[in-house]
C-alpha positions in Angstrom: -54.6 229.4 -148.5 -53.6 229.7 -145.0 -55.6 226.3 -144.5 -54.4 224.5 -147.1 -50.7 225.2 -146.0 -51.4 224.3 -142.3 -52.4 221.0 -143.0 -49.6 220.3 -145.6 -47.4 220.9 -142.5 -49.2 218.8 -140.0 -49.9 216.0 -142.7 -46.7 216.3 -144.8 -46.4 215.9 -148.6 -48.0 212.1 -149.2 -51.4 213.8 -147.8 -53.7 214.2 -150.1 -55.7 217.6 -149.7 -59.0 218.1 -151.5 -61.1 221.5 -151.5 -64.6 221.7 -152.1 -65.1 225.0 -154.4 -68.0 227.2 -155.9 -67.4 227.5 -159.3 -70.6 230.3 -159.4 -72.8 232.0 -157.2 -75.5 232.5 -159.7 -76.6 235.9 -158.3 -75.6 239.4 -158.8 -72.0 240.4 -156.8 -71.5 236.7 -156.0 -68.4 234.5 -156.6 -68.1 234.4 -160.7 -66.8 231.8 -163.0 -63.8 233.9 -163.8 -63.3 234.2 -159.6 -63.4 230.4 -159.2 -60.7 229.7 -161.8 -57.9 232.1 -160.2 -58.6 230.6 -156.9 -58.5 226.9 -158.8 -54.9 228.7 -160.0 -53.9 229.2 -156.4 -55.1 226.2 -155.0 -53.2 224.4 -157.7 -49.8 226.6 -156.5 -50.6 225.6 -153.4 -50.3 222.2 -154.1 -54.2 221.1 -153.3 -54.5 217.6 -154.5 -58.1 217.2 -155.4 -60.9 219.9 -156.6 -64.4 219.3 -156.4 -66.5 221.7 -157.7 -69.9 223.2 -156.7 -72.0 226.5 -157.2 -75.0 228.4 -156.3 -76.8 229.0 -153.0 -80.0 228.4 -151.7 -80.6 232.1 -152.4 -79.8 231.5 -156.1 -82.8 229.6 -156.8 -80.4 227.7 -158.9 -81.9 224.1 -157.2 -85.3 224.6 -157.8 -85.4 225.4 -161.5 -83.9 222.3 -163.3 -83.6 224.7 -166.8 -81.2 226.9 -165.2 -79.2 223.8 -163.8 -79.0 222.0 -166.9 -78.5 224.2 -169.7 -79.7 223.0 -173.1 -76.2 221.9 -174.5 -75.4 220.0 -171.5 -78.9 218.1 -171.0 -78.6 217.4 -175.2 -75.0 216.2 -174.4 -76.4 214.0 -171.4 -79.2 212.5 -173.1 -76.3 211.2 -175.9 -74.3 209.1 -173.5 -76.7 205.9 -173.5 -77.6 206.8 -169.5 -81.0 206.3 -167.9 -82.3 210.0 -167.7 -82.4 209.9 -163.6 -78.8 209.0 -163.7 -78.1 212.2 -166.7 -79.9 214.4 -164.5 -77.9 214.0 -161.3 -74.5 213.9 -163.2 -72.0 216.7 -164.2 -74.1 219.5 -162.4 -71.2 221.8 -163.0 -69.6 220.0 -166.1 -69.7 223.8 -168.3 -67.5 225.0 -165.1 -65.1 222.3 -164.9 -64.2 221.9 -168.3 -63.2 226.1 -168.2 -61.3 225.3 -164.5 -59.4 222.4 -166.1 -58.4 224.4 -169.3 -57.0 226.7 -167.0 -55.0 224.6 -164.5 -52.0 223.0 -165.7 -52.1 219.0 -167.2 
């Protein structure tokens, strides 16, 4: 947080600040789910403009194993929405943690 309030005060309120976040870890003692949506919570008291989302690490395996990435209901979802199946595949990678973030931050 100490970041995000140093540049509020050398940018000043019409700055918009983004923060990349891990949503998971996908491994054992790693950042969870549950973790990502308090700090969501404190980036959103903090004033943070913009969210973007990520998870895993190259230790996960997460990358490499495209079942874990897209789970069932999300590919079935994906393969609804009328879009070439490259362009399915590449979107929403983290759509199942986003949608929990959002319910949690305020409209």
């Amino acid at each position: 947080m100490d970041a995000v309030r140093a540049v509020r005060a050398a940018c000043g309120p019409a700055f918009c600040i983004s923060v990349k976040l891990n949503s998971a870890d996908f491994q054992e003692g790693g950042l969870t789910a549950d973790e990502a949506r308090e700090v969501a919570l404190a980036l959103q008291r903090e004033g943070v403009d913009l969210l973007e989302l990520t998870g895993g690490n190259y230790e996960s395996g997460i990358y490499f194993d495209e079942t874990s990435a897209n789970p069932a209901s999300l590919a079935e979802k994906r393969q609804s929405a009328g879009k070439r199946e490259s362009t399915r595949l590449r979107e929403a990678y983290f759509l199942e943690y986003a949608v929990g973030i959002r319910a949690a931050l305020d409209a």
